[in-house]
N, C-alpha and C positions, 0 to 999 in steps of 0.2 A: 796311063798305064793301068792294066788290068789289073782286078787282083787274083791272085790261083788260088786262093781256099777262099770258100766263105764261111760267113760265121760258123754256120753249124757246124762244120769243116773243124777251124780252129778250137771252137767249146769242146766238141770230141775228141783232140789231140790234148785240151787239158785234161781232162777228166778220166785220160788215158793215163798220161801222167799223174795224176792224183792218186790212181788205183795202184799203183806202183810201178810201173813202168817208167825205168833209166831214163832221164831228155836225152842222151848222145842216142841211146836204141831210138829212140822216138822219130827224133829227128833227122836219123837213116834209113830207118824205114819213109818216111812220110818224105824225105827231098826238102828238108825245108833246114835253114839255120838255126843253130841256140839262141842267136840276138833275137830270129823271129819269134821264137817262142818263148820267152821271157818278156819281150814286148807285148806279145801277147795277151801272154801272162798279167801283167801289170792292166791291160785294157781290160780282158775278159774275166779276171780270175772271179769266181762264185759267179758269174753269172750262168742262166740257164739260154737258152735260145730262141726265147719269147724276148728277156730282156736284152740280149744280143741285139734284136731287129728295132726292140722301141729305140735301141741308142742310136742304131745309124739311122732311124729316120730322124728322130734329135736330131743328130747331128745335119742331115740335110736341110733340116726346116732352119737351124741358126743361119748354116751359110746363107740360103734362100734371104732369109731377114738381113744380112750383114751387106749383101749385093742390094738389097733395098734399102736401108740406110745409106749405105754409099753414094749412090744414084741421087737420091734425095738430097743430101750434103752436096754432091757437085751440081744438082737442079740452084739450090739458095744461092750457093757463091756465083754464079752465072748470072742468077737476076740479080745479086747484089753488086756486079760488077757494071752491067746493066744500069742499076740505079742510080750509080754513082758516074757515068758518064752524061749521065741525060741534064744534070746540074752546073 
């Protein structure tokens, strides 16, 4: 699933909101949900949109690591299952 805003996208709808702008106005204007913008909220609040982008590549480089752990862990049980045949 795609996403429709990106960050910069979303930090400018808070920061819209910050300035004092209603979230129901906000989020009429803009097509998007109060859930989405409090979720948001909670993810992006004070960040700027430099730190926006260092998170999601964070966030990419963990999963990246997480499918390498994984792989790895089912690489051992493999040759351990392996090893214990061969006895």
């Amino acid at each position: 699933m795609k996403k429709r805003y990106s960050e910069e996208q979303i930090i400018g709808f808070l920061n819209e909101a910050s300035s004092g702008t209603p979230v129901k106005e906000l989020c009429r204007k803009h097509g998007f949900s109060d859930a989405s913008f409090y979720k948001w909220r909670a993810k992006y609040g004070g960040m700027d949109v430099s730190d926006a982008k260092r998170l999601k590549q964070l966030e990419s480089e963990n999963a990246k690591l997480k499918r390498m752990l994984a792989e790895a862990m089912l690489d051992k049980d493999a040759l351990q299952v392996a090893l214990s045949r061969k006895q």
